[in-house]
N, C-alpha and C positions, 0 to 999 in steps of 0.2 A: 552270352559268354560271361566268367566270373568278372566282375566287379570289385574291387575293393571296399574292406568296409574302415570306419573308424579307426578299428585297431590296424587292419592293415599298412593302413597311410602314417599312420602314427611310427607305426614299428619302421618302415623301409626310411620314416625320415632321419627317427631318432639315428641309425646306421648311418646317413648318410653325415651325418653333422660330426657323430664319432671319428667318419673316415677323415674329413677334413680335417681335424684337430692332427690324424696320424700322419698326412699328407705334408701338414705344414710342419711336423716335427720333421719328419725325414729332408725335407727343403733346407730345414737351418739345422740340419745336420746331430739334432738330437738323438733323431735315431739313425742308427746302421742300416745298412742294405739287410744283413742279414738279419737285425732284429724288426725290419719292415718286410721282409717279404710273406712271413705269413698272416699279416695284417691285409695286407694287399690281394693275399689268395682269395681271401675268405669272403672279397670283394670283388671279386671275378678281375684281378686285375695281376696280368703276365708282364715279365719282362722278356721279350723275343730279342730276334739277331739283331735290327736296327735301332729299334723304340720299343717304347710301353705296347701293350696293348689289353682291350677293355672288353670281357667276353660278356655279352649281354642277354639274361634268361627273356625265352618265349618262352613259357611256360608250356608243354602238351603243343606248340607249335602253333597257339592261336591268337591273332590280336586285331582289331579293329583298325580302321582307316587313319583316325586321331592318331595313335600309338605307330601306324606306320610313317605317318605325315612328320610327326616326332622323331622315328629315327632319322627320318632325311635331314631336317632339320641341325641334328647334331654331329652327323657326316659333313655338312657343311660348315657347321660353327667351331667344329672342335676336331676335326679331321681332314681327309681330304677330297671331300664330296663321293665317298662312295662306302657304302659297307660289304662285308661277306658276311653270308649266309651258311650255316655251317652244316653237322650230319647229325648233330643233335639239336636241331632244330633253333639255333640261337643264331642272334648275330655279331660279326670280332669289329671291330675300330681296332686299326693297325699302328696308328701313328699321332695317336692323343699324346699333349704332353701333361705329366706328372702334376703341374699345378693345377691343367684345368679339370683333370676327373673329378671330381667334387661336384664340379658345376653340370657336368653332365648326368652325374648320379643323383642329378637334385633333379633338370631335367625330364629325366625318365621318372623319376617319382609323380610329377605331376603327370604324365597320364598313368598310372599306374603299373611302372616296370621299375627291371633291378636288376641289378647283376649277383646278387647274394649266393652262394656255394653253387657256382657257376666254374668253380677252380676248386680244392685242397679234397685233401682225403674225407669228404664225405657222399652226403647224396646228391646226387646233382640234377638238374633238371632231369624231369621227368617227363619221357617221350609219348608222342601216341600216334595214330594211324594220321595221317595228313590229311585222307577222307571223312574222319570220326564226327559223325553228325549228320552226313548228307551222305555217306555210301549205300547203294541198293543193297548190299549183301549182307550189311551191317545187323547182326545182332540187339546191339544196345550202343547206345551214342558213350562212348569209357571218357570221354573228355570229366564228366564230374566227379569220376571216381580218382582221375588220375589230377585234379584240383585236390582232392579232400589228402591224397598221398604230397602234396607238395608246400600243403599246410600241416601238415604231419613231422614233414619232415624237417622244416625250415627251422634252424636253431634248436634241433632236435638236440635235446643234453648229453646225450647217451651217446649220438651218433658223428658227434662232430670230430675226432680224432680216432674214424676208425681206421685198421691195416692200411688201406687203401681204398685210393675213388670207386663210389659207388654209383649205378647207372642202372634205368628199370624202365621199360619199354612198356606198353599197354596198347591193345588192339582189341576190339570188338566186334570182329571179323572172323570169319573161317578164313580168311585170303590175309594171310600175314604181311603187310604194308609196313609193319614197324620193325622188323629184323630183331622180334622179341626173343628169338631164342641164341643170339649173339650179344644178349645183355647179362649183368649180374642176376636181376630177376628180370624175365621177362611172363604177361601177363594175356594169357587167350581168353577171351569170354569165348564161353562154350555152354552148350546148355545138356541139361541130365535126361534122365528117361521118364524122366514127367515134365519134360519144356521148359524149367525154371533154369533162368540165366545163373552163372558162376564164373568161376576162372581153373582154366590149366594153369598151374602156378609152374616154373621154369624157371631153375637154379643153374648158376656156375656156367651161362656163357661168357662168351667175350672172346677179342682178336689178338691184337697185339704181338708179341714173341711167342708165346703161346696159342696159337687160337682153339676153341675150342668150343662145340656146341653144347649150348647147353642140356640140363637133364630135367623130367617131371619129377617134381616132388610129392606134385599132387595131381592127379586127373578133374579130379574135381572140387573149388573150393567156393560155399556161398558167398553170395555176395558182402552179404554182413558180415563174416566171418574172414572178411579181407586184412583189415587194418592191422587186427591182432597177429594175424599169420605173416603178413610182411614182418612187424616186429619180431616177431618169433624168429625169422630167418636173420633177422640184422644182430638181432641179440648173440645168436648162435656163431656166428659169424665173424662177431667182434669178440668172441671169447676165445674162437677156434685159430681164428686168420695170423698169418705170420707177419710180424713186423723187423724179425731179425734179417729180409734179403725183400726188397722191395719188387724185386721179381718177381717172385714168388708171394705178393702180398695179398692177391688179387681174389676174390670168394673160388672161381674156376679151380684155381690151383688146393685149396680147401677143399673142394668137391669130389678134387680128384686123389686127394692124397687121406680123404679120408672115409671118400666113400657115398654113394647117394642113399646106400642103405641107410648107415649110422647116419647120415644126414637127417634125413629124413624123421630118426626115432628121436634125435637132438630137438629139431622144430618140434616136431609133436610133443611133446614133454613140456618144451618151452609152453607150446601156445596153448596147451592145456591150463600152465599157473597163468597166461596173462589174459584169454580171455575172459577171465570172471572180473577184470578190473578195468574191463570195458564200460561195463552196465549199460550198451546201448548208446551212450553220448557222442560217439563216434556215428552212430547212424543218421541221429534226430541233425548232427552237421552234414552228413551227407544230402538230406532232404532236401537242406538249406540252400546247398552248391545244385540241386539239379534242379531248382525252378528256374535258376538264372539261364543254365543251358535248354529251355523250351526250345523248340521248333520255332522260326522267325514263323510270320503269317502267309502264307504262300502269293504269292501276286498272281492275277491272270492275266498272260501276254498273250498276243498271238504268236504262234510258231512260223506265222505265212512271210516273215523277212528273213527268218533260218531258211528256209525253204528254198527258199528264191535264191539265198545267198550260195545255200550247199548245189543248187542246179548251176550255176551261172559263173560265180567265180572259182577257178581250180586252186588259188591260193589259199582260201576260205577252205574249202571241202579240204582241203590236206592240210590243215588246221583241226578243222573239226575230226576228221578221221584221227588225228595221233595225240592231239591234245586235250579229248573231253572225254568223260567217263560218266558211268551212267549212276541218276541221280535218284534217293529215295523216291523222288516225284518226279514223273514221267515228263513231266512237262517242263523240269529245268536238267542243266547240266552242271557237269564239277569241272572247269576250267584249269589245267594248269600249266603256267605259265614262265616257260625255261626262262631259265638265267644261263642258257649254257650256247647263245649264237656262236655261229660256228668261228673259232680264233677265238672268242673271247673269254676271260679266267671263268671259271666254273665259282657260282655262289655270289659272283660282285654285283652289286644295284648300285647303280649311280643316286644320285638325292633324285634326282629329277624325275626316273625310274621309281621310284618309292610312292611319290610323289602321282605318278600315274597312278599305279595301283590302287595308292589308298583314296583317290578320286572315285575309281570304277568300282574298287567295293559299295562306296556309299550311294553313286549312281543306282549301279543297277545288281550289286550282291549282297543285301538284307546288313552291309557295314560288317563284313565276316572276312578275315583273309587265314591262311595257315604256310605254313612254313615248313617244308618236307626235308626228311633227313638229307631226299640225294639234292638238295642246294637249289628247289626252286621255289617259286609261288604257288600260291592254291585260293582262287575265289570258287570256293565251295557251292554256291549259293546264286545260279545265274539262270534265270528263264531264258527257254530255248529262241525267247524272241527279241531277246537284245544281243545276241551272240555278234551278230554282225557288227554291231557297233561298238562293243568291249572289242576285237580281231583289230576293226580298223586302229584305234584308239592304241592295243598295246603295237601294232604294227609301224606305228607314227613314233613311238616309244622303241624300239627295237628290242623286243618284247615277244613277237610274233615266230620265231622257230620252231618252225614244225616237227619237233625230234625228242620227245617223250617216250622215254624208254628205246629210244632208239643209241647206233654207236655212236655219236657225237654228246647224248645227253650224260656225261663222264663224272662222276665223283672225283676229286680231287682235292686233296689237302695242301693247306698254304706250302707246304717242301721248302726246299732251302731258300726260296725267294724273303722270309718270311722267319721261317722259326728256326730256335735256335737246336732246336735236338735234329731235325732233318741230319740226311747224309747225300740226300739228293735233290733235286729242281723235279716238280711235279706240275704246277703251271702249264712251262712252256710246253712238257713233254705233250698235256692232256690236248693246250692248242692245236698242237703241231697233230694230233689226231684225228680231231676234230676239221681243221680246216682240208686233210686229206680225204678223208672219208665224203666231206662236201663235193672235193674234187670229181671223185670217184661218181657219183652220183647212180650209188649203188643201196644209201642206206633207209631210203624202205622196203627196196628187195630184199634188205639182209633181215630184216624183222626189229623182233625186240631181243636187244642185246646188254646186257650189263657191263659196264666197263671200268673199272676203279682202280686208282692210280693213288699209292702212300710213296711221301719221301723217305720213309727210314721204315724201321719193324713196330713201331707204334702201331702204326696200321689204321692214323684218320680216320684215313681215306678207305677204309672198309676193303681193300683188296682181298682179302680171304676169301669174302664171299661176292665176289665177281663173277660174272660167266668168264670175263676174261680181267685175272688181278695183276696189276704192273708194282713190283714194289722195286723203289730205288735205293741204291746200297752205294758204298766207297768199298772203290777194288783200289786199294795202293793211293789212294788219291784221284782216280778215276769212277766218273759215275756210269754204274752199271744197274741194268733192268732186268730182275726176275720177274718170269712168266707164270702167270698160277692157272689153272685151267677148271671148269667142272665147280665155281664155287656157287654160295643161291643162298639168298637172305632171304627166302620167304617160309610159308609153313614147312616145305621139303627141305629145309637149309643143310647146307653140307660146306665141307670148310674146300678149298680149290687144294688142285693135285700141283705141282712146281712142275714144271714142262720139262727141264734142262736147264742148261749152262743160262744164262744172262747173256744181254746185250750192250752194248756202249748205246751214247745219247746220241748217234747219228745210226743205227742201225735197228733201234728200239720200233721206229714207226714203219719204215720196209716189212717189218716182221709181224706186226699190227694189219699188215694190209695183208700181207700173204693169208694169215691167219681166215679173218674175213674173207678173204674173196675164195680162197680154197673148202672152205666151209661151204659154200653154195653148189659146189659140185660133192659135197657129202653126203648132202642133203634127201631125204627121199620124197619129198615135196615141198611146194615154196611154203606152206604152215607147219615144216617143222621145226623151230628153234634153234639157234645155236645150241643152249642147254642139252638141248632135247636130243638133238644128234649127239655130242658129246655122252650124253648118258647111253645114249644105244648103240655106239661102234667103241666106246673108251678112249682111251689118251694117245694109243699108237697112233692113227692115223693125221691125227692133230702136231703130232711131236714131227709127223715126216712132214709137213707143210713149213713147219718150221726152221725145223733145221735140213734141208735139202740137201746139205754137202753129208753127212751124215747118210741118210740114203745112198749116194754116191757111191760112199765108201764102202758100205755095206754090199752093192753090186758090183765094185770093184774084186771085193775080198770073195 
């Protein structure tokens, strides 16, 4: 993984010393709230409904066992022993106070992190596949390409005051893991009819009030030819984007109000005058970032304690059955690792929990961890003959839930517990799911299910593209839950269809269940998906499950 160099260290300190100068002026009152808050953006640093809070870049969602040992570290010294893990791969401190950020951004400098445009209207961490590196299906490991985009972009001059936040996903998969086409750009390696890897380049997605999938601008764009063609689109982008209605500020709404055609001829124009001011130096840095990400050296375990452990214990085997995915090398696995037991907030690690982890990376996962948009862990990196003792290990950790991609593993955004734009409680709703669904002890019958839950039309919590999205609203001062149905973040992505009417917060999870367990008599066998039914009977049959009194009427009338 990238390293820091000289200047790195230099750059995220020289910030950090800056911020404390703004820190301590806002304390003695120098500065206003208002003339510190976009000081404090540009520092990944919110003011939510209770306290501060400190949004922290993973960088592409990857960092070492030191750098996890460090966050625990600072959940303990400067919060409340515990972090969230979010959907872009970062992680929030909820409840820092104002004097001591400084120390924590000094902190994470020493192992090598930051919170820099982690907040304000520019680019902001830059996503990638949570498998990137170690997937079987993987194309090309995009982790260094989406390094060399995040040195690109950092204090980028041009791009720090554009319309609105900017966000760009990167996958190097045909099997889309990073929900690339629900970003401003999102980025497919894909390869041409002579085998040479590239990018589907992927304008104007995103959720929010709007959702809306994105478009190809390009089918095909070389690899070197990246750097210039992002700018091109940022360029365009920040000339074209509206800053007169903040809703409307977003590239999506650009895309669509102007057109993917004219888009399209706008970049190309652009990237025609900028790639000649490349000269290449953009690549001879790329070379630089992809020694760093080599392949670790593979270890040879034996597989005969997996073995034993998949025959003998059924806790293990339904472990290894829903939590491990298959690894470039046959002979390891891709471990990951819910944050989401069943009750507990979706994305929270206690220090202790962190702590674990970044122990078993350096045990027994080549000191690799990632951090996945839907708010869990990923040791990338585990031979299939230490599996049993990472299982026990996070088991002992309460770490061990078997429900990867299953209905209890729920996307959800802090909601009103938490932030200030919410209009609704998402937490407890996602618990209260999650602990039913345990009850039920129906969710490895039910499959793989998506489940995503936002407190207000932000939309976190990715509910658009849900198999099943819960978005929470104010009715009069009542909190009320709309139903989205049919949504899918992966290469097929489509935005969810709204079922009907909403529900109140006591009748949200009854209707969660019906949903679910009537889906299993839709079904045309136990491997068909909920998606997958949904796509092949449509939304009526879905909508009578849920609203039953409606049927009623319907047979009444």
């Amino acid at each position: 993984m990238y390293t820091y160099t000289e200047f790195d260290d230099a750059f995220v300190r020289e910030r950090v010393a800056q911020f404390r100068g703004q820190v301590e002026r806002r304390i003695d009152g120098s500065l206003t709230e208002d003339e510190f808050r976009p000081l404090r953006l540009m520092n990944g640093l919110y003011l939510q409904l209770h306290a501060y809070m400190l949004r922290v870049a993973i960088p592409y969602g990857t960092l070492n066992g030191a750098q996890m040992r460090q966050l625990a570290y600072i959940a303990e010294r400067w919060d409340r022993g515990y972090g969230h893990f979010t959907t872009r791969q970062n992680i929030q401190y909820n409840w820092p106070k104002l004097s001591d950020v400084p120390d924590m951004l000094s902190a994470l400098a020493d192992v090598g992190m930051h919170a820099i445009q982690t907040s304000g209207n520019t680019i902001r961490n830059v996503t990638a596949d949570h498998f990137a590196g170690a997937a079987a299906d993987e194309i090309e490991d995009p982790r260094p390409v989406a390094e060399l985009l995040r040195q690109w972009s950092t204090d980028h001059p041009e791009f720090q005051f554009l319309p609105r936040k900017f966000k760009i996903a990167i996958t190097g998969s045909p099997n889309d893991r990073a929900v690339t086409r629900a970003h401003d750009i999102g980025l497919r390696m894909v390869r041409n009819d002579a085998g040479e890897p590239g990018f589907e380049v992927i304008v104007g997605g995103g959720l929010g009030r709007t959702p809306m999938i994105g478009k190809t601008v390009r089918d095909f764009l070389p690899k070197a030819d990246l750097l210039p063609y992002v700018e091109a689109i940022l360029s365009v982008y920040n000339t074209l984007g509206r800053r007169d209605n903040k809703y409307k500020a977003r590239i999506k709404i650009t895309v669509h109000e102007t057109g993917i055609e004219a888009i399209r001829e706008m970049v190309e124009a652009r990237f025609a005058e900028l790639r000649p001011e490349f000269t290449g130096a953009d690549q001879e840095v790329l070379a630089g970032i992809e020694a760093q990400f080599a392949a670790p050296e593979w270890a040879k375990v034996s597989a005969a304690p997996f073995e034993a452990a998949y025959t003998n214990d059924p806790l293990f085997r339904s472990f290894a059955d829903t939590n491990l995915a298959a690894h470039r090398n046959p002979d390891y696995a891709i471990v990951s690792v819910s944050l989401k037991a069943h009750g507990a907030t979706p994305g929270d690690a206690t220090a202790d929990q962190m702590r674990t982890l970044a122990d078993l990376a350096e045990r027994y996962g080549h000191d690799e961890l990632r951090i996945s948009h839907e708010q869990n862990v990923i040791l990338p990196h585990v031979p299939k003959g230490h599996l049993p003792a990472v299982h026990a290990a996070l088991k002992a950790a309460g770490l061990a839930t078997a429900n990867i991609g299953l209905a209890s593993d729920i996307i959800a955004c802090p909601g009103m517990d938490y932030c200030a734009l919410a209009t609704a409680r998402s937490i407890p709703i996602a618990q209260e799911i999650a602990t039913r669904v345990d009850e039920l002890k129906l969710e490895h019958d039910i499959g793989a299910l998506k489940i995503k839950i936002s407190g207000c039309i932000n939309a976190c919590g990715h509910h658009h593209v849900g198999h099943i999205g819960i978005l929470g609203l104010d009715r009069a001062g009542v909190e009320n839950y709309q139903i989205t149905l049919g949504g899918d973040g992966t290469e097929t992505a489509s935005i969810g269809e709204r079922a009907g009417p909403g529900f109140s917060a006591d009748e949200i999870v009854p209707a969660i269940e019906r949903l679910i367990t009537g889906y299993l008599d839709l079904r045309n066998s136990p491997d068909e998906t909920f998606l997958a039914a949904y796509r092949r009977l449509g939304a009526e049959p879905f909508k009578a499950i849920l609203y039953p009194q409606e049927k009623e009427k319907a047979r009444a009338a």
